[in-house]
C-alpha positions in Angstrom: 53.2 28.3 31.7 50.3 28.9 29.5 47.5 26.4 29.5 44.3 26.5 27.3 41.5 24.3 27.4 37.5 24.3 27.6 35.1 22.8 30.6 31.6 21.4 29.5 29.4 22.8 32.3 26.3 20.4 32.8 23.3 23.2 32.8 19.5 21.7 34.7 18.0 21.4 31.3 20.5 18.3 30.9 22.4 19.9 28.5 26.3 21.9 28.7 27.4 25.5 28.4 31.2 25.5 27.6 33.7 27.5 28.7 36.9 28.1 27.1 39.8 29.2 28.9 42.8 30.7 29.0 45.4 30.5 32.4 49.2 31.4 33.3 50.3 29.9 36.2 53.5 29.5 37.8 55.1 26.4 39.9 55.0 28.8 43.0 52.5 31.8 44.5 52.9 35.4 44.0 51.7 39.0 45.6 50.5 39.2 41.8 48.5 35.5 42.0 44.7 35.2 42.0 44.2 34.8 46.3 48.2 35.1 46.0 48.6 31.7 44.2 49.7 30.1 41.3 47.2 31.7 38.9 48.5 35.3 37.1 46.6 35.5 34.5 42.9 34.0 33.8 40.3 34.2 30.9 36.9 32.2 30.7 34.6 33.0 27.6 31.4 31.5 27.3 29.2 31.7 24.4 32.0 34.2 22.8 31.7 36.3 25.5 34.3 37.0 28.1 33.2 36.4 32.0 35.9 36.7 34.1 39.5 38.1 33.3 42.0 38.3 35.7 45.6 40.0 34.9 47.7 40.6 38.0 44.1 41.9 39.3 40.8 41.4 38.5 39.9 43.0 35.5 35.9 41.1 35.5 35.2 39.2 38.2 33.5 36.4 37.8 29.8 36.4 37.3 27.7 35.2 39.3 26.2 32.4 36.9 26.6 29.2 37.0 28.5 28.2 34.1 31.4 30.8 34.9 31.6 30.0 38.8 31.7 26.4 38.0 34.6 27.0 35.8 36.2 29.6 38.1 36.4 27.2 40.5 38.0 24.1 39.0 40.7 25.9 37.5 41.1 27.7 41.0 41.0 23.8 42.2 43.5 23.1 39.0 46.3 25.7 38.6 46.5 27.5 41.9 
């Protein structure tokens, strides 16, 4: 099932970065699953640019900034 969504990010100036997402996950794991979950496919754009992109393997891993990791990992938390 597809889901789409976006995450505010709080940022230390006090403000937000947001990161819009894209994920297919299944109701079970697979060899084919982000850490063989749930998780097949996975986009996060921030500020029009795409961050991390994972389809049946990682295509860009996630960056090491904050906004991206943050988002990485709820999602992770989320759908897998």
């Amino acid at each position: 099932m597809w889901h789409e969504g976006t995450i505010g990010i709080p940022m230390k100036d006090g403000g937000y970065k947001i990161a819009h997402y894209w994920v297919k996950s299944y109701e079970e794991g697979s060899m084919y699953g982000i850490n063989e979950g749930c998780i097949s496919k996975l986009t996060i754009k921030i500020d029009g640019k795409i961050t991390a992109n994972y389809d049946r393997g990682w295509d860009i891993e996630p960056a090491d900034d904050l906004p991206t990791q943050m988002a990485y990992c709820i999602l992770l938390e989320n759908y897998n």
